[in-house]
NUVOMI-513327 format. One record per residue (C-alpha): x, y, z. Coordinates in nm, 4 decimals, padded with zeros to 6 digits. Example, Ala and Ser with C-alpha at 12.3 -4.5 7.8 and 13.67 -1.06 7.14 Angstrom:
2
REC, x, y, z
REC, 01.2300, -00.4500, 00.7800 $
REC, 01.3670, -00.1060, 00.7140 $
END
This chain:
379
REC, x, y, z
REC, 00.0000, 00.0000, 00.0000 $
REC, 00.1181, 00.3608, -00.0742 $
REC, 00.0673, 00.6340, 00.1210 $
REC, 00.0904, 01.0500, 00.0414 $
REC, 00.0193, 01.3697, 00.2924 $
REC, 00.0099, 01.6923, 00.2009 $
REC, -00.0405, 01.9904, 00.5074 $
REC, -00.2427, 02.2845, 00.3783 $
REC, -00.2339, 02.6191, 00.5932 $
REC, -00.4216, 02.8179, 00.3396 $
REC, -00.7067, 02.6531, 00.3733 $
REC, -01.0547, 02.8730, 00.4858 $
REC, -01.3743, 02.6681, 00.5506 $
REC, -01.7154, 02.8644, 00.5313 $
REC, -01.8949, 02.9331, 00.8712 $
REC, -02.1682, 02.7910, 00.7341 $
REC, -02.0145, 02.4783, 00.7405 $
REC, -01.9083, 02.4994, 01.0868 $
REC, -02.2063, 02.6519, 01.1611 $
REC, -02.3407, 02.2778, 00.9906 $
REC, -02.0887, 02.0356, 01.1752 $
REC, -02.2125, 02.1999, 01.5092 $
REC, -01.8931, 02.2318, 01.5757 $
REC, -01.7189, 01.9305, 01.5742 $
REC, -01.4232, 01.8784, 01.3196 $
REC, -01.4720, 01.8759, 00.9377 $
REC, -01.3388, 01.5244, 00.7835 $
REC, -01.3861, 01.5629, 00.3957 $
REC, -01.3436, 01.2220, 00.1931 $
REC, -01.3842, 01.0804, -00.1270 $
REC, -01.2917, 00.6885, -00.2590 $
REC, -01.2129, 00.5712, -00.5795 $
REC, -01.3687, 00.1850, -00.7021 $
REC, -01.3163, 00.0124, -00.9704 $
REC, -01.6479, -00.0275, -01.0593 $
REC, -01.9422, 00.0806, -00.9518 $
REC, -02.0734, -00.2666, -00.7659 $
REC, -01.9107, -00.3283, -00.4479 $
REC, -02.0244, -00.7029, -00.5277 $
REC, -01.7435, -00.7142, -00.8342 $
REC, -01.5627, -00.4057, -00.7350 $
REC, -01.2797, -00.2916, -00.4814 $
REC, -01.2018, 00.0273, -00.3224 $
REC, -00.8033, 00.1011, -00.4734 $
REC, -00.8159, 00.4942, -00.3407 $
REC, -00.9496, 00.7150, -00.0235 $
REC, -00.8426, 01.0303, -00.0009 $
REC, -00.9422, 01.2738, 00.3335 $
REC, -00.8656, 01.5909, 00.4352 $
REC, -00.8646, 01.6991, 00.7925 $
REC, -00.8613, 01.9750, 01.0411 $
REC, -00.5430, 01.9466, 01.2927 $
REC, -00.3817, 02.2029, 01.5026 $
REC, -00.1137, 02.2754, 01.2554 $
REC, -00.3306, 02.2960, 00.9375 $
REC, -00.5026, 02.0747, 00.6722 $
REC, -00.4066, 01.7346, 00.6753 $
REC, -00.4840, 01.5379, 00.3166 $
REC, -00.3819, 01.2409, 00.3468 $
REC, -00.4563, 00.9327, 00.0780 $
REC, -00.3999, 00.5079, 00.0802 $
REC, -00.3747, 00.3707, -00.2155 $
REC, -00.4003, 00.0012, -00.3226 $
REC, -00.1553, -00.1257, -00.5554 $
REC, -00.3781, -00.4279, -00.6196 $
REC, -00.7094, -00.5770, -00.4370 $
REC, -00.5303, -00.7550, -00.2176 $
REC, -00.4113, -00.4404, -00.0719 $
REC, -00.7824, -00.3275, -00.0304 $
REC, -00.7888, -00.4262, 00.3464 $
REC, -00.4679, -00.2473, 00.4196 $
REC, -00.6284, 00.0834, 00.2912 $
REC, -00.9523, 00.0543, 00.4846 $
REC, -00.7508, -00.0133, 00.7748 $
REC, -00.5878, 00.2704, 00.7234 $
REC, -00.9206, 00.4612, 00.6899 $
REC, -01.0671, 00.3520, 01.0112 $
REC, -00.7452, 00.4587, 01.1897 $
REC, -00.7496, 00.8153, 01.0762 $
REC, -01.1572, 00.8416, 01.2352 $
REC, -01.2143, 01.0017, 01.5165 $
REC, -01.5429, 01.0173, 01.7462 $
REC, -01.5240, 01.4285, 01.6939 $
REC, -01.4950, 01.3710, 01.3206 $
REC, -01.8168, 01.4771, 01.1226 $
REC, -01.7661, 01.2906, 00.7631 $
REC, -01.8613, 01.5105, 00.5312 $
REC, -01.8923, 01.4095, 00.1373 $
REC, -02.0614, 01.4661, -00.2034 $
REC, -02.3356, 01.2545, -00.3093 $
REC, -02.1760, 00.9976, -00.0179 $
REC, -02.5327, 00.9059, 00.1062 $
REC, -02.5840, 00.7212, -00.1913 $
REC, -02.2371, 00.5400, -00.3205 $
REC, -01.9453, 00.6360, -00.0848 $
REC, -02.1108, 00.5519, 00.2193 $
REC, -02.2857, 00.1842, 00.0920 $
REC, -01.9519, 00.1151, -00.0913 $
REC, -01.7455, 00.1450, 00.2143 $
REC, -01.9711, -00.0176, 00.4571 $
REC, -02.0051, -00.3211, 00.2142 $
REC, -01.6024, -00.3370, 00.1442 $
REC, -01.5479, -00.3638, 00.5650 $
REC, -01.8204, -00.6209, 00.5672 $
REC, -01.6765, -00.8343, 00.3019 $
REC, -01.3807, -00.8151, 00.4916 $
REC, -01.4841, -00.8862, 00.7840 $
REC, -01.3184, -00.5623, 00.9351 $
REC, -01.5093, -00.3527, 01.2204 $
REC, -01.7205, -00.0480, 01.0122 $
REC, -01.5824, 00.2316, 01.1924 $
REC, -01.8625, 00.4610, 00.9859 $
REC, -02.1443, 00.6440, 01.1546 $
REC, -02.4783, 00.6511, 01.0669 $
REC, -02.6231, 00.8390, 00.7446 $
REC, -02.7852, 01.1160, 00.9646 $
REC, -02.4581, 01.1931, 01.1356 $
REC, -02.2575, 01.2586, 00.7635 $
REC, -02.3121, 01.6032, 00.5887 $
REC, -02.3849, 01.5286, 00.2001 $
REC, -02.2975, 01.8268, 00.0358 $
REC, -02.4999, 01.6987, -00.2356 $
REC, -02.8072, 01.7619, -00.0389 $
REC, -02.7595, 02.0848, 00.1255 $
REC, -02.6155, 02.2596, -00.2348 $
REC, -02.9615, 02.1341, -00.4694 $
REC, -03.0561, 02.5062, -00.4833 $
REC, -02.7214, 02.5801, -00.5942 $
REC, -02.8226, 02.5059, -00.9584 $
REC, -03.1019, 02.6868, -01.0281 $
REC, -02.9490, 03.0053, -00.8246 $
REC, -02.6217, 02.9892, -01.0299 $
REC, -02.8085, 02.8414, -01.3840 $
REC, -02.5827, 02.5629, -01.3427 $
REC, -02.6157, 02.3091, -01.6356 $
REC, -02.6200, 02.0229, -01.3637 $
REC, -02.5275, 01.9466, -00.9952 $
REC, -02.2311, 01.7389, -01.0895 $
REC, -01.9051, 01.8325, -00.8094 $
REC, -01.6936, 01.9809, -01.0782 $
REC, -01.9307, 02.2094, -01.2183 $
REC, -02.0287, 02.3042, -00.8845 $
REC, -01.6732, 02.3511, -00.8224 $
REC, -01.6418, 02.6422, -01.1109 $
REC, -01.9174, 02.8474, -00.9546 $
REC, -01.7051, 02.8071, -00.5917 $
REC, -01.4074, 02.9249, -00.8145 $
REC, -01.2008, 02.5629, -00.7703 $
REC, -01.0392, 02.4959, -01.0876 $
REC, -00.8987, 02.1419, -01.1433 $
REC, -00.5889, 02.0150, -01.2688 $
REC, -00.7295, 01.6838, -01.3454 $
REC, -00.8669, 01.6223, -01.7199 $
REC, -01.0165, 01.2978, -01.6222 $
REC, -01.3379, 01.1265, -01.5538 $
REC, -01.3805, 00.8176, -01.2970 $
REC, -01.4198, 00.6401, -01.5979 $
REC, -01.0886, 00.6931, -01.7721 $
REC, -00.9168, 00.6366, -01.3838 $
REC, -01.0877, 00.2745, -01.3891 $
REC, -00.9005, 00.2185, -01.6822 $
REC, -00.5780, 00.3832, -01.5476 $
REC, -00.6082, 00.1480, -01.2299 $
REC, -00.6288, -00.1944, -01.4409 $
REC, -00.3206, -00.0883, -01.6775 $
REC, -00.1196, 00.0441, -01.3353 $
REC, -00.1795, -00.2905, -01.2113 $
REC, -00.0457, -00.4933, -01.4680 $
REC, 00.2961, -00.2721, -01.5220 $
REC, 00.3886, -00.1426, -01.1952 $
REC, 00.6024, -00.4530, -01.1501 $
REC, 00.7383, -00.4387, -01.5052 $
REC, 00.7030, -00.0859, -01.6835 $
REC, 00.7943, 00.1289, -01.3543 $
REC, 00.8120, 00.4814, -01.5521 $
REC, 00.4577, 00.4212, -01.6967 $
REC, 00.2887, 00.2795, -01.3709 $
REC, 00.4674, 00.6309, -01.1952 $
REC, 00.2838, 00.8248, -01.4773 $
REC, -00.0337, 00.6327, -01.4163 $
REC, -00.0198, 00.6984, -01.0165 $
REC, 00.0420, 01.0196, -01.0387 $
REC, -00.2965, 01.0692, -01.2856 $
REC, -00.4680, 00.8367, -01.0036 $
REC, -00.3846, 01.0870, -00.6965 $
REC, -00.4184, 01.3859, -00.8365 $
REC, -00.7785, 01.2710, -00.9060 $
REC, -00.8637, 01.2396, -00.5737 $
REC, -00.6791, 01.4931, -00.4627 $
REC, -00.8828, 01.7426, -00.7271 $
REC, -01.1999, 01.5324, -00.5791 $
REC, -01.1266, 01.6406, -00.1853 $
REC, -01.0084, 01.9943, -00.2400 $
REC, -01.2902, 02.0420, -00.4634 $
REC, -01.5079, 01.8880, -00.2524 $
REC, -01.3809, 02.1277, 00.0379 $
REC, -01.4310, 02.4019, -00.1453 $
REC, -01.8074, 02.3435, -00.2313 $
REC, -01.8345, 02.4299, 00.1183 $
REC, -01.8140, 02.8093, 00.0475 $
REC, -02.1597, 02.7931, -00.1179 $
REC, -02.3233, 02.6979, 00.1184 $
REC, -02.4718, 03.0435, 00.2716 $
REC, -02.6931, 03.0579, -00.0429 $
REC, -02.8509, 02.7679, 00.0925 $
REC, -02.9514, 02.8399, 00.4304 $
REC, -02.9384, 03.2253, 00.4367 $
REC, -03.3217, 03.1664, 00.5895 $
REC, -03.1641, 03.0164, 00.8700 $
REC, -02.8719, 03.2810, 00.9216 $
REC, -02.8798, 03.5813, 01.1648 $
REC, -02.9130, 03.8886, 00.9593 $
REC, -02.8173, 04.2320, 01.1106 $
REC, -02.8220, 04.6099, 01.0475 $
REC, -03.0686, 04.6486, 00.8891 $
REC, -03.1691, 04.9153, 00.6677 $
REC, -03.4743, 05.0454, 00.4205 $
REC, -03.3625, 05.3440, 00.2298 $
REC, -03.5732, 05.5262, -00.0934 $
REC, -03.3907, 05.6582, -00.3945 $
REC, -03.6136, 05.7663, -00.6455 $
REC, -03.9321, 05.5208, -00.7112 $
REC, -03.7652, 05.2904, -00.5690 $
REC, -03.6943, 05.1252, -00.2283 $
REC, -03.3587, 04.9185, -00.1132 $
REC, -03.4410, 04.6701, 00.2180 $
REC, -03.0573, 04.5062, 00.3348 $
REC, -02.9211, 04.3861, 00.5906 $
REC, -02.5809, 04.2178, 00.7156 $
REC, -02.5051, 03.8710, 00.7080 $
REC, -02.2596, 03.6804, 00.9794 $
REC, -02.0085, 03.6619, 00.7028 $
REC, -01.9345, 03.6848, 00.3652 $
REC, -02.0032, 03.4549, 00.0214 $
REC, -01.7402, 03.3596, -00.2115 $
REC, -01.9653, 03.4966, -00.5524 $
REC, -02.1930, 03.8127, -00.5881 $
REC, -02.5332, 03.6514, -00.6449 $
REC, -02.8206, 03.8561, -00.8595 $
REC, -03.1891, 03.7769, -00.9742 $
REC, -03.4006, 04.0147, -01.1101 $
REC, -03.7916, 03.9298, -01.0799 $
REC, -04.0537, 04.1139, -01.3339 $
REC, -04.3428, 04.2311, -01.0996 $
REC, -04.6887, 04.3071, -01.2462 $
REC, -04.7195, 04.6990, -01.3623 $
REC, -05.0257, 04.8838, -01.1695 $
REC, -05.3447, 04.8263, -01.4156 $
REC, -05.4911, 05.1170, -01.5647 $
REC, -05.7967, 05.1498, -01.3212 $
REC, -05.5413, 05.1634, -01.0098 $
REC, -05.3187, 05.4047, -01.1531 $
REC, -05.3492, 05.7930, -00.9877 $
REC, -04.9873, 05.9107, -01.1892 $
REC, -04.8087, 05.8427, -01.5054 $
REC, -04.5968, 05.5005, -01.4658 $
REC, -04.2246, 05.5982, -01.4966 $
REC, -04.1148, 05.2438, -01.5421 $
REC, -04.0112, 05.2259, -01.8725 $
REC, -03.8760, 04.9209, -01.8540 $
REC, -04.1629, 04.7714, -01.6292 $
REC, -04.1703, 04.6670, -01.2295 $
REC, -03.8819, 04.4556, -01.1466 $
REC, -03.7643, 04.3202, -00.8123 $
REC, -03.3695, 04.3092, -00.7857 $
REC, -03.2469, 04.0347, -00.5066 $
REC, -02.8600, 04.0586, -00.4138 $
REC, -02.6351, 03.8524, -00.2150 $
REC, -02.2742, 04.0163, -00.2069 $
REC, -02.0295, 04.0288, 00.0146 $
REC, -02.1590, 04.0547, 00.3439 $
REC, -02.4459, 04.1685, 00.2565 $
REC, -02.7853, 04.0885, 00.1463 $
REC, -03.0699, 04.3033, -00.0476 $
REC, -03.3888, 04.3399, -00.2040 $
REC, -03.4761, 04.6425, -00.4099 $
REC, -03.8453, 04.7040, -00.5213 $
REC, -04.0225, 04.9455, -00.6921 $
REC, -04.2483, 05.1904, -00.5335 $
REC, -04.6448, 05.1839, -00.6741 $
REC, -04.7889, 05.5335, -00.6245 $
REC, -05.1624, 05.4082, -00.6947 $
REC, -05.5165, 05.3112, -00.5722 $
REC, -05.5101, 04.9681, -00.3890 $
REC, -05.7676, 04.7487, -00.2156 $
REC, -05.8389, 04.6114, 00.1087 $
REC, -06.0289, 04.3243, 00.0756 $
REC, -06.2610, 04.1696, 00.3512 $
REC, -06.2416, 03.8228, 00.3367 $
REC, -06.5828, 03.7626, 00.5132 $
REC, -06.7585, 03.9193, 00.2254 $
REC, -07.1216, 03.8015, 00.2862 $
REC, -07.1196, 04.0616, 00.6223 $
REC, -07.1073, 04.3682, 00.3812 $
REC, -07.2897, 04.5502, 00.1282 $
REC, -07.1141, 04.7244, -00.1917 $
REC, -07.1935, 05.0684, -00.2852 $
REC, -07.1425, 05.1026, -00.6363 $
REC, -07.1785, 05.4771, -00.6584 $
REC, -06.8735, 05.5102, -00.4165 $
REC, -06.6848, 05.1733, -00.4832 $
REC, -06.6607, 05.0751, -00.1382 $
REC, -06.7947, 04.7877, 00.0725 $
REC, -06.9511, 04.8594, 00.3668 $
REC, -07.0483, 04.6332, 00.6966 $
REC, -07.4243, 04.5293, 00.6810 $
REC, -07.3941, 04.6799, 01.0821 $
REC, -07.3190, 05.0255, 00.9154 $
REC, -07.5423, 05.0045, 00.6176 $
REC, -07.8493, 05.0226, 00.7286 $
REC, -07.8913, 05.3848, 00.6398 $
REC, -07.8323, 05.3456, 00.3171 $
REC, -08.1027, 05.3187, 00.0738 $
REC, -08.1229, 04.9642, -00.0680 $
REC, -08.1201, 05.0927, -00.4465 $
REC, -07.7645, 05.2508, -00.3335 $
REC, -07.6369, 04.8692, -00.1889 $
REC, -07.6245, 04.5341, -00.3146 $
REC, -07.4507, 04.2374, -00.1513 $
REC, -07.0975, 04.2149, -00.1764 $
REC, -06.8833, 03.9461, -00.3298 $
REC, -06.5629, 03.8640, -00.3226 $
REC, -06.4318, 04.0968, -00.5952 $
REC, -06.6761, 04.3918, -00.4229 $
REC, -06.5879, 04.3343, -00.0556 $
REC, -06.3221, 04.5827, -00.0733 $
REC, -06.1796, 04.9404, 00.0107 $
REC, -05.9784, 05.1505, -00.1893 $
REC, -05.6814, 05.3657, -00.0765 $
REC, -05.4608, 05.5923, -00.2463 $
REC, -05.0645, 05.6238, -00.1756 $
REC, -04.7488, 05.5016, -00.1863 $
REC, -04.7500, 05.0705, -00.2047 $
REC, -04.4759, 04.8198, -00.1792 $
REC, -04.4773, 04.5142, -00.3625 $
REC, -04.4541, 04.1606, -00.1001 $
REC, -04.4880, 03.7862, -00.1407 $
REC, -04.6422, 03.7364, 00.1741 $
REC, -04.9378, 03.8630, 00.3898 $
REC, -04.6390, 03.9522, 00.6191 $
REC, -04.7021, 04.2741, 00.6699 $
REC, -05.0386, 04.4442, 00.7197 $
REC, -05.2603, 04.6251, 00.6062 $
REC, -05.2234, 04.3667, 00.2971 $
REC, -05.3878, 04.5558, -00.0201 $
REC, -05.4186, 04.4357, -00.3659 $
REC, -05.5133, 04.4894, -00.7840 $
REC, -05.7615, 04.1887, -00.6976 $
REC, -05.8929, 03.9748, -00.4790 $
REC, -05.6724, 03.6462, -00.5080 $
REC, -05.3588, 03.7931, -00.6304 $
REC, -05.0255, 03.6179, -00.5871 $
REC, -04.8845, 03.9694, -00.5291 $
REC, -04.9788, 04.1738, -00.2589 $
REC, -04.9075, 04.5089, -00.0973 $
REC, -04.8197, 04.7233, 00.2410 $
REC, -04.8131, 05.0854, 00.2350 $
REC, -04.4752, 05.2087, 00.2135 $
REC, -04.3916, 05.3394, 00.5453 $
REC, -04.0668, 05.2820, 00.7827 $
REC, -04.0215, 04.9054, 00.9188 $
REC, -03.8923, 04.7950, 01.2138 $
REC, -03.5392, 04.5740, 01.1621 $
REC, -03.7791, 04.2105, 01.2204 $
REC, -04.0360, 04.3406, 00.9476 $
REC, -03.7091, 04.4338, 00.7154 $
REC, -03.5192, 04.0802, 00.7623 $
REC, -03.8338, 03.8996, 00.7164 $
REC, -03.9146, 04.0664, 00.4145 $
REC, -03.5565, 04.0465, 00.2233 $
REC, -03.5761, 03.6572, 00.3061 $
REC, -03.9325, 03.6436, 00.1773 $
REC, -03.7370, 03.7253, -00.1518 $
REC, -03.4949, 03.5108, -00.1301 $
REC, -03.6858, 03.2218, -00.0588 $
REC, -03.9056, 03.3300, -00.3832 $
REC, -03.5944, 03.3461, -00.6045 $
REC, -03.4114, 03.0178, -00.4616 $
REC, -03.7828, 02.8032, -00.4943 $
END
């Protein structure tokens, strides 16, 4: 069996990843098979890269042939630690049952914890891809958007292949089985530093769950910026831009000066997060959702309770419905995606959209809101 270690001090792992581990010590890993059954495969590579007290640790164990397989996961189970949390990509479903099967075949102790105790990066990154327009949620191309760029130009594939020829020459054709090994580590190395490096996009994907702070909500124009701080920063200036329905000609009191329409602008930069909407100067409605208590009257387009109404002539009221039961208001509006914040007024009764009256909010009402909008854009 061959060994290699390699001590990184330039290593930075993302809060949010410690934030994920509770604490305890991040163990990245990664194995290479050669196949994709552990019933007619082996395990020939793990590679891991640890947290010490002097740096990053990688270290790798690699089999020169499968009877050499037992010797590496030996060498795996060693390195564990009880304050270890594994952490992997897509591990849930192959690393994980690979490994577990290998030690039982072997008869060797599984030194492996349970599923729920593992962070699979694959998991907590799935909004990754549609916030980034990834093509797919393959490691490497994850690994461009977190700004890793690999030095390896092959596929697991092309390294099954590499394996089977390094087998058959390293005892005869030593210069070609060195060229083959070195293809084979750098592999996995590429696969664990890439891996460890996914972790820095991980505050996309649980911003809801972050603390946000100073928060602001200031008006420049027609429009209005909400931000606020996050604990720390993200690797990659993120930016969607929502179209918002325009105000409908019977709820407009001004000329529109949106030329290019009503947009919502979500940004995630630095340490900062922000939402910035357009103002609607226009008539709005309160609707009453218990419509059958009031009357409508049509001459002032208003709803009325039936407790209140009694003075009016009944040639003046008529029941209300659902699209009656309602009050106008003129002013200033802001666009939301929730009933959050109230008064809630809208174009009509059953809109997706809704609106507060742009006033000051308090730094709760401001968070909530800017997360309301990025939970919109990340869905």
């Amino acid at each position: 069996m061959k060994t290699a270690e390699e001590l990184r001090t330039d290593l930075i792992i993302s809060p949010a990843l410690r934030r994920l581990t509770g604490g305890r010590t991040p163990f990245f890993f990664d194995i290479e098979t050669t196949g994709l059954s552990s019933l007619s495969g082996y395990i020939y590579l793990i590679g891991c890269l640890e947290e010490t007290d002097g740096g990053w640790l990688f270290r790798q164990w690699f089999a020169e042939n499968a009877d050499e397989e037992i010797l590496v996961l030996k060498a795996f189970s060693d390195a564990l630690r009880p304050e270890h949390v594994m952490i992997d990509y897509n591990g849930t479903t192959f690393d994980l049952p690979f490994l577990r099967d290998r030690y039982r075949f072997h008869k060797l102790p599984c030194p492996l914890p349970d599923k729920s105790e593992t962070v699979d990066l694959f998991r907590h990154l799935s909004p990754v891809k549609a916030l980034f327009g990834n093509p797919n949620k393959k490691q490497p191309t994850l690994e461009l958007t977190a700004g890793y760029h690999r030095t390896d130009p092959y596929d697991g594939g092309t390294l099954i292949a590499f394996y089977t020829e390094y087998v058959a020459r390293c005892r005869f054709d030593i210069p070609r089985a060195e060229e083959l090994l070195g293809s084979l580590l750098l592999h996995n190395r590429d696969d664990i530093f890439g891996l460890s490096s996914l972790a820095s996009l991980l505050p996309y994907c649980v911003l809801g769950e972050l603390p946000l702070s100073e928060a602001t909500q200031e008006e420049e124009g027609t429009y209005v910026t909400f931000a606020a701080k996050l604990p720390y920063e993200v690797p990659k200036t993120l930016r969607k831009v929502v179209p918002i329905p325009e105000i409908p000609e019977d709820c407009r009191t001004t000329e529109s000066c949106y030329e290019d329409g009503f947009f919502a602008d979500v940004r995630v930069s630095g340490d900062r997060i922000s939402v910035t909407v357009p103002r609607y100067d226009m008539k709005a409605y309160y609707y009453f959702s218990n419509y059958k208590d009031y009357y409508y009257l049509p001459m002032e387009d208003t709803a009325v309770h039936k407790s209140l109404a009694s003075r009016v002539e009944k040639e003046y009221r008529r029941p209300a419905t659902k699209e009656t039961a309602r009050q106008a208001k003129s002013g200033s509006f802001l666009p939301q995606l929730t009933e959050r914040i109230g008064p809630v007024f809208r174009f009509r009764p059953g809109d997706e959209l809704c609106f507060f009256e742009n006033r000051p909010l308090d730094e709760k009402a401001i968070t909530d809101y800017i997360l309301d909008w990025f939970e919109f854009v990340t869905s």
